[in-house]
C-alpha positions in Angstrom: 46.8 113.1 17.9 47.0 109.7 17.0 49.0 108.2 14.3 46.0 107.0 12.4 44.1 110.4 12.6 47.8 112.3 11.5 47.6 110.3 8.7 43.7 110.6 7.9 44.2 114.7 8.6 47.3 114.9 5.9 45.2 112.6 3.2 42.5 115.0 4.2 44.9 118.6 3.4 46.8 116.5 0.4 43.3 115.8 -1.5 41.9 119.5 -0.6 45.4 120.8 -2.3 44.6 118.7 -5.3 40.6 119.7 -5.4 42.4 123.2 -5.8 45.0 122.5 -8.1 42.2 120.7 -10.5 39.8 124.0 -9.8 42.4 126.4 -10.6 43.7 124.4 -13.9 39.6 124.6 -14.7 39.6 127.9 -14.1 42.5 128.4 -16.6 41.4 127.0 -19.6 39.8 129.4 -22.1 36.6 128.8 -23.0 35.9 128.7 -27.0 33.5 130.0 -28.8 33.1 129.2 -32.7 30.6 131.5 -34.3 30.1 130.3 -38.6 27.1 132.5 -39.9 25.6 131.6 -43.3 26.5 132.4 -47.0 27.6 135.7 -46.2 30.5 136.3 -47.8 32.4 139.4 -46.4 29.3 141.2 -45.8 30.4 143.0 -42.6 31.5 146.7 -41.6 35.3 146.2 -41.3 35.8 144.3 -44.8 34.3 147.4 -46.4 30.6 146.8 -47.0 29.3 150.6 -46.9 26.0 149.4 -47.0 25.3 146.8 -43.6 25.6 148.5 -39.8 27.6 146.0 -37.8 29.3 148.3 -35.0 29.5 145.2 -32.8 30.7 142.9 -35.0 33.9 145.3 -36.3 34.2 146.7 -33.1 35.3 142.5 -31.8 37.1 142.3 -35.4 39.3 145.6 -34.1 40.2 143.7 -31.2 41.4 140.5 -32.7 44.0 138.9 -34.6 42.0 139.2 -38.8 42.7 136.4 -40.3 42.7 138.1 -43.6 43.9 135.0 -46.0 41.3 132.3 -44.5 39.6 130.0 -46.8 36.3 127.9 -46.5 35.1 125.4 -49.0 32.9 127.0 -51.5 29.5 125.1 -50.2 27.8 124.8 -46.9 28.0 121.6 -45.6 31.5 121.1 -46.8 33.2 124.0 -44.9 31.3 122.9 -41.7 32.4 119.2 -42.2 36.2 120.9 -42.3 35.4 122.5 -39.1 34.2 119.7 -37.3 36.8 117.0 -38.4 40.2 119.0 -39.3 40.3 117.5 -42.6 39.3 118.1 -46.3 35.3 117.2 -46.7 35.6 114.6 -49.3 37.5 112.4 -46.3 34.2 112.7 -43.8 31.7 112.0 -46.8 29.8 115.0 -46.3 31.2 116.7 -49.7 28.8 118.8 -50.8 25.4 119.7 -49.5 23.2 118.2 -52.6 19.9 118.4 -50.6 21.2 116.6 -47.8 22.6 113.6 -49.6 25.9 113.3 -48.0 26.6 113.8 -44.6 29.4 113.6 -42.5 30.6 110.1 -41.3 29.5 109.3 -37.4 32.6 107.6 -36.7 34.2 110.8 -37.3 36.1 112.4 -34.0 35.0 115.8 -34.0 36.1 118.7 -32.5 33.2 118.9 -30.0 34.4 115.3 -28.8 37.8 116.5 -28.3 36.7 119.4 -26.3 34.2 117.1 -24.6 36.7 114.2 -24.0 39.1 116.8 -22.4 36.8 118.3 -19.6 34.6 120.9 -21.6 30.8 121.3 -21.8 29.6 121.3 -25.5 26.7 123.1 -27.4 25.4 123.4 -30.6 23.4 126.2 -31.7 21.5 126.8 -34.9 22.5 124.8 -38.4 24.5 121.8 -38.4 23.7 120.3 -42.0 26.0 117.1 -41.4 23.2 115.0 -40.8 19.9 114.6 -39.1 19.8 111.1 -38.1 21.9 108.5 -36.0 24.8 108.3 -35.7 25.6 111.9 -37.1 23.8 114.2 -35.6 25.5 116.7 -33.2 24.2 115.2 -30.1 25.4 111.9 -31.8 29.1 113.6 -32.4 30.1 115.5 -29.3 27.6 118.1 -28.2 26.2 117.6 -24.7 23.2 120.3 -25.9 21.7 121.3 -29.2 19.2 123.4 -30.3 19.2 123.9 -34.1 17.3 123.5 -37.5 17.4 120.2 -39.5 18.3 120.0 -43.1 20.4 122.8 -44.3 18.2 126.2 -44.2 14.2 126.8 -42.7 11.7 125.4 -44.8 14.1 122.6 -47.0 12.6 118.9 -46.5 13.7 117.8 -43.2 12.9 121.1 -41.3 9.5 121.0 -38.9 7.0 122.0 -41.0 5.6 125.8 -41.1 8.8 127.3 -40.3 9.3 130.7 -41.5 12.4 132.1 -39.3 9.5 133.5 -36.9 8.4 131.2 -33.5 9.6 128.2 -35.2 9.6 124.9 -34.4 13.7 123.8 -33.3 15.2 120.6 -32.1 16.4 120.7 -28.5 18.6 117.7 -28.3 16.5 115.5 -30.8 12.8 116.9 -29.3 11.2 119.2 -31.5 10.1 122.9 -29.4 8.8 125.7 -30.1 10.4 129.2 -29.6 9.8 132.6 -29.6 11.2 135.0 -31.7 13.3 135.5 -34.5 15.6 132.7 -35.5 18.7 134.4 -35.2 17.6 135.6 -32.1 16.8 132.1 -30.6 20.1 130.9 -31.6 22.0 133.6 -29.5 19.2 133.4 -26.7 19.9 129.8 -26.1 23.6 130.3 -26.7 23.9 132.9 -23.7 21.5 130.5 -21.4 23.8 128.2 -22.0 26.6 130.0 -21.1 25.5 131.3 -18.0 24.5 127.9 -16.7 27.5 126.5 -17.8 30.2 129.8 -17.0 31.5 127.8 -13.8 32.9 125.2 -16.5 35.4 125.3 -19.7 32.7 124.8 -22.7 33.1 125.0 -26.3 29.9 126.6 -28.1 29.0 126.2 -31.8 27.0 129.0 -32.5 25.9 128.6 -36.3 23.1 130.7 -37.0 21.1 130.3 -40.6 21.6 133.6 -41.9 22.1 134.4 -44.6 20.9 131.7 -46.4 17.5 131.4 -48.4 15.2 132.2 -47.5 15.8 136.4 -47.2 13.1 136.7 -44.5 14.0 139.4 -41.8 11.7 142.5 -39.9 11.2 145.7 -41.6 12.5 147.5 -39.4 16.2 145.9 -40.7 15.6 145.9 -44.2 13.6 149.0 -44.7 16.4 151.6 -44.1 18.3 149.7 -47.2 15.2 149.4 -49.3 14.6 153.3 -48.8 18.4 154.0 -49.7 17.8 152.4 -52.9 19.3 148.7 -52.4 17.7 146.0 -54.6 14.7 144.5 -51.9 16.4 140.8 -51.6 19.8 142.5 -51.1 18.2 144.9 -48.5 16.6 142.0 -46.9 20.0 139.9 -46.8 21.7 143.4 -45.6 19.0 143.6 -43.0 19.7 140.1 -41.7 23.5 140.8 -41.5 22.5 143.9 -39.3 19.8 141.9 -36.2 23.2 139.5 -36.2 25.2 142.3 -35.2 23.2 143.1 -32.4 23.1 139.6 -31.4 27.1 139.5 -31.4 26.7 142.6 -29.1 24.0 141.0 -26.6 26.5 137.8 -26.6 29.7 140.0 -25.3 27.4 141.4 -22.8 27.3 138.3 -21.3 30.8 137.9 -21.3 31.4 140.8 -19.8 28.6 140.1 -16.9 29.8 136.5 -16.4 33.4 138.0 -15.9 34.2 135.3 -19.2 35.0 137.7 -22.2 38.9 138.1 -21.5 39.5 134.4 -21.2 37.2 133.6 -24.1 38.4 132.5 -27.4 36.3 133.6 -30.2 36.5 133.2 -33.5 34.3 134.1 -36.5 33.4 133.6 -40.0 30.7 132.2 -42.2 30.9 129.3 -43.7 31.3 130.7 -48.2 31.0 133.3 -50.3 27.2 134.7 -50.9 24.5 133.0 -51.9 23.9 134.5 -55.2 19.4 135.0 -55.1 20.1 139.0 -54.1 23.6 139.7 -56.0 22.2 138.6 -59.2 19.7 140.9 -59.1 22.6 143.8 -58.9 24.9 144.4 -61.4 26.9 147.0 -59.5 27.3 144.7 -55.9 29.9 144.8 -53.7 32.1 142.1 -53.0 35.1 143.3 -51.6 36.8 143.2 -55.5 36.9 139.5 -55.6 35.3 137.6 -58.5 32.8 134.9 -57.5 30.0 133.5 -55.0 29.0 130.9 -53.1 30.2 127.4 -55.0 32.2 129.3 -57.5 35.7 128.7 -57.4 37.3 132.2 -58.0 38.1 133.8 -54.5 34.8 135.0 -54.0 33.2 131.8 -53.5 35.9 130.7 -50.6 38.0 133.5 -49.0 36.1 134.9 -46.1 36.4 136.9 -43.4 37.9 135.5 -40.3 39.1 137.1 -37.1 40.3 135.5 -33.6 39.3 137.4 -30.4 41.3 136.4 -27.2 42.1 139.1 -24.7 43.6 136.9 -22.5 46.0 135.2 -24.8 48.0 137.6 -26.7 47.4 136.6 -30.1 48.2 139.9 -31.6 44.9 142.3 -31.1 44.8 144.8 -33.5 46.5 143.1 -36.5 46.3 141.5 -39.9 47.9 138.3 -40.4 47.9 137.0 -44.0 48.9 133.7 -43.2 47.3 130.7 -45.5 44.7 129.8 -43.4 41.7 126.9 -44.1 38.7 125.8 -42.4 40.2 122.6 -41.7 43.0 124.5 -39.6 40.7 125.5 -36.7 40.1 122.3 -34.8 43.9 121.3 -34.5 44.4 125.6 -33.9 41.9 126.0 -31.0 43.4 122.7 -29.2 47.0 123.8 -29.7 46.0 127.4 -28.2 43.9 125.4 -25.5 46.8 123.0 -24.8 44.5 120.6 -25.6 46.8 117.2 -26.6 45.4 116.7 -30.4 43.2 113.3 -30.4 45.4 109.8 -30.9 45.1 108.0 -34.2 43.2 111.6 -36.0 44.8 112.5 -38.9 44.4 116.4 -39.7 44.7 117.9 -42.9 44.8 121.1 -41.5 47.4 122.6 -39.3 47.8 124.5 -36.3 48.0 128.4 -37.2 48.9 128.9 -33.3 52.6 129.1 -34.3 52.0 131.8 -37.5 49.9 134.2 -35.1 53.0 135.6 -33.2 55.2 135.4 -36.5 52.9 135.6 -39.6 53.9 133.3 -42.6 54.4 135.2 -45.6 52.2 133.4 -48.6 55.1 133.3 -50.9 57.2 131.8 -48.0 54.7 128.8 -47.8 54.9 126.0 -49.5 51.3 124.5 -48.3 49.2 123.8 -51.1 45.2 123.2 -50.5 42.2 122.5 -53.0 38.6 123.3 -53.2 35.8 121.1 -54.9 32.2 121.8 -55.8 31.2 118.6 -57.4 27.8 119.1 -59.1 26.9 115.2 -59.3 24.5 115.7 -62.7 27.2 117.0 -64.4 29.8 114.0 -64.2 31.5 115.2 -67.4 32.6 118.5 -65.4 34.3 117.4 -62.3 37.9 118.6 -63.1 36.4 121.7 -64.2 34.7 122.7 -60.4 38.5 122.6 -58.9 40.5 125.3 -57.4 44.2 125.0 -55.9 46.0 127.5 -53.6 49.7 127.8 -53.7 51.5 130.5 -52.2 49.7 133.6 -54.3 48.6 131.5 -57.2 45.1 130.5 -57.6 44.9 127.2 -60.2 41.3 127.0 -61.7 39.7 124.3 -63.4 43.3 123.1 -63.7 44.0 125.0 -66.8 43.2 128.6 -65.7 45.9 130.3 -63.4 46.3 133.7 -62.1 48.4 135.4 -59.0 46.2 136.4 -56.5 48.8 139.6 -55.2 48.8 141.1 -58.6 45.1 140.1 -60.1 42.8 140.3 -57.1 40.0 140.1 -59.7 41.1 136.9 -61.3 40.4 138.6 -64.7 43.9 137.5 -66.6 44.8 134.1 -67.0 48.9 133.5 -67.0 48.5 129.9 -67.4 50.8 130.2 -70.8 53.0 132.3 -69.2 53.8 130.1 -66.3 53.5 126.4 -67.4 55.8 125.3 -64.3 53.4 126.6 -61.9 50.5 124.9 -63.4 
């Protein structure tokens, strides 16, 4: 063998080892799956709801790290704007959803963009509510596929017209299409197709279905076996909903489990506030895991949710409660940090990476973060300071004169302000 073909044969065994090295690093990195249902407040199984079915849903709960202190904003397109930029809403523009009147920023580096700009494939399935024109829609800020509603629920303005959550009309990367089905269904369907075309390949998935916000439209077959137990019709309905998502989550972790991708998967799940308040306020007696409030109210019904964080293959303590202080804006600087992901150059978070508090919990009254909620009604400019809420350690500061601690008042129902003018 000549010198010149030694040479071209080692080049040829050196670039092989590092087409393996790359493959195998690929291989490694956990996929991500961010599922953010609706206005459903802690309407599952495991938070004590004896009312919905969602053996699926608490069964994947069981085997993750609950995130039992997390906190969303109190409004739709807030939280989801926290989610996508790691910072407080009112940064991105998109503070509040006010049919659709602010919308998150497009020079805003989002999460999917991170994921994208480190190797992933991105999708987007189901609500985004940040924006339906260029440059902020999701195609427009990260994901390489969408298929989702416009506006922020079916049949507001900007959604195709004739919706009804029933072979609607979606947008598949811009292009309106019809689908079959169910839109919860739909949402999962093209979530899984996506993931089995893309299973040879690190992706992060948005999977943001629409339920349960207005409308409360769901088969009978879901809702009927609440109405006949004696539940209020619109909270049947809502409770039926909760239900076909359950067996949604189950069809997605078959596909994990057939694509050999569930134990290097990281899920996690919430929704995006407390309930929308059309069926509780028809029901005096409803349940709301003791916490006073809905969706935009500022007591801890209206932002603490349920959260949980599913990894098999990453020992993040399966099987446990963690009470750390957690926000929506946490997650994108989280997932990278458990990805070892490099956060983005020149983003500043607001959030913070829980990665470290999941092996050693951070005891509330051991933390001295402090965060702030916001619903801003804008025809009511006289009452901004009264739509606020502040979180430090276990105290909960309200309208900035109403104060209670959280471990000893889970209700919020008496007011120490007087008692503990320091703290306020």
């Amino acid at each position: 063998m000549t010198c010149d073909n030694r040479l071209s044969f080692l080049l040829i065994v050196l670039l092989a080892a590092l087409v393996a090295m790359v493959c195998t690093a690929s291989a490694n990195e956990p996929n991500v799956i961010v599922i953010m249902t609706d206005d459903q407040g802690n309407n599952v199984g495991f938070q004590g709801n004896p009312h919905v079915t969602t053996p699926h849903i608490d069964m994947l709960a069981e085997q993750s790290v609950r995130l039992t202190n997390f906190h969303q904003m109190p409004m739709c397109t807030a939280s989801r704007a926290g989610l996508m930029s790691g910072k407080y809403a009112e940064q991105t523009g998109a503070w509040r959803t006010s049919l659709g009147r602010t919308m998150m920023r497009g020079d805003t580096y989002t999460i999917a963009e991170a994921f994208r700009d480190n190797g992933y494939v991105t999708g987007q399935f189901g609500k985004w509510h940040l924006g339906d024109n260029w440059p902020m829609r999701p195609q427009d800020q990260g994901f390489d596929e969408v298929v989702g509603l416009r506006c922020g629920a079916v049949g507001q303005i900007a959604d195709y017209w004739g919706n009804d959550y029933f072979d609607d009309t979606y947008y598949h990367n811009g292009q309106p299409q019809q689908y079959e089905g169910y839109c919860t269904d739909v949402f999962f369907n093209e979530a899984i197709r996506f993931i089995k075309e893309k299973k040879d390949k690190p992706f992060f998935v948005y999977l943001a279905p629409n339920i349960t916000h207005l409308p409360l439209k769901v088969a009978e077959k879901y809702s009927k076996p609440h109405i006949d137990a004696g539940i209020d019709e619109k909270l049947a309905i809502l409770y039926g909903m909760t239900d076909n998502l359950d067996e949604n989550v189950g069809r997605l972790m078959v596909c994990l489990n057939e694509t050999g991708l569930a134990e290097n998967t990281i899920i996690l799940m919430t929704t995006d506030d407390g309930v929308q308040g059309a069926a509780i306020s028809r029901t005096p007696d409803y349940w709301n895991m003791g916490l006073r409030g809905k969706k935009g109210s500022q007591e801890e019904g209206g932002h603490r949710v349920f959260s949980f964080l599913h990894w098999p293959a990453g020992n993040v303590g399966a099987g446990t409660k963690n009470d750390t202080l957690i926000s929506v804006q946490d997650v994108y600087p989280s997932l990278l940090d458990l990805c070892g992901l490099d956060a983005p150059k020149n983003v500043e978070f607001s959030g913070r990476s829980f990665k470290p508090y999941l092996e050693n919990p951070l005891d509330p009254e051991d933390d001295d973060r402090t965060i702030f909620f916001y619903y801003f009604n804008p025809k009511k400019l006289d009452q901004r300071q009264n739509q606020t809420c502040v979180i430090w350690k276990n105290w909960r500061l309200i309208a900035n004169e109403q104060l209670y601690d959280i471990s000893k008042d889970w209700m919020q129902e008496n007011d120490v302000a007087a008692e503990y003018p320091e703290v306020v």
